[in-house]
C-alpha positions as CSV (number, residue, x, y, z in Angstrom):
1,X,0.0,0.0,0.0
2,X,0.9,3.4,-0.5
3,X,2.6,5.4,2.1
4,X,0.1,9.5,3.0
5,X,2.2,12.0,2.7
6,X,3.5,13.6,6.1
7,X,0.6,16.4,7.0
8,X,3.4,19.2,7.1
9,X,4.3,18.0,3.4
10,X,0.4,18.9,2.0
11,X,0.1,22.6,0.2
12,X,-2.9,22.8,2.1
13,X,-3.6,26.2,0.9
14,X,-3.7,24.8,-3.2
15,X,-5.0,21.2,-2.7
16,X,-7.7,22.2,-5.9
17,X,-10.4,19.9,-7.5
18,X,-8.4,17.7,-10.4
19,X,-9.2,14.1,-10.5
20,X,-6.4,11.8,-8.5
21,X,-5.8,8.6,-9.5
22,X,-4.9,7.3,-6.4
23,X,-4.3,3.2,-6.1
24,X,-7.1,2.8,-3.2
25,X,-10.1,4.1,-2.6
26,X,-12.2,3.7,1.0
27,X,-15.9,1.9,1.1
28,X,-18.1,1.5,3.4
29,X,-22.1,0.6,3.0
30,X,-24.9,2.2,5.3
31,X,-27.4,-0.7,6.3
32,X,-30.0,-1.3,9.3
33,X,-29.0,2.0,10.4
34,X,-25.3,1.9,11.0
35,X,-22.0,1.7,8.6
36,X,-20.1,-1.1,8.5
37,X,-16.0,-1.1,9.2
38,X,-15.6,-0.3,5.1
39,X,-12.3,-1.5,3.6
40,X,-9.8,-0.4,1.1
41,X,-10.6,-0.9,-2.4
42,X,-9.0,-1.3,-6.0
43,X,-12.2,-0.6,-8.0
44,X,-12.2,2.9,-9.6
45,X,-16.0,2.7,-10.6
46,X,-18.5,4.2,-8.5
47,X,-21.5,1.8,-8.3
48,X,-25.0,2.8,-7.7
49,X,-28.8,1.1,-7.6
50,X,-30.4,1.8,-10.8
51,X,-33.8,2.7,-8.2
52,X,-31.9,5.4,-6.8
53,X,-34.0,8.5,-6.0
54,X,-31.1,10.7,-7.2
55,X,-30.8,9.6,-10.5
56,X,-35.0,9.1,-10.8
57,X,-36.9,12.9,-11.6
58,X,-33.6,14.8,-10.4
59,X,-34.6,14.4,-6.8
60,X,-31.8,15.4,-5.6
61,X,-31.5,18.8,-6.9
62,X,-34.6,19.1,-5.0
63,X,-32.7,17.9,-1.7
64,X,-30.5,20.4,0.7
């Protein structure tokens, strides 16, 4: 695995928005009303339910 950077290495001040293809990525799922421990994962793609409200009627730009 990757070693972070040390904190007082981080340009805080200029972190900006651009895409980073980092090697790992966190997940965790939301069920019964708690998250689980999530893990460490290789998968780039972001997975989600075809019935989700946010991609049915734009509900989500209704949302705050």
């Amino acid at each position: 695995m990757a070693k972070a950077p040390e904190p007082s290495t981080i340009d805080w001040a200029n972190l900006g928005f651009n895409y980073m293809d980092l090697p790992y990525r966190f997940i965790a799922h939301y069920a019964d009303g708690k998250w689980d421990d999530g893990e460490l994962t290789e998968d780039a793609t972001l997975h989600i339910s075809e019935g989700s409200t946010g991609l049915h009627y734009g509900q989500a730009d209704f949302e705050a």
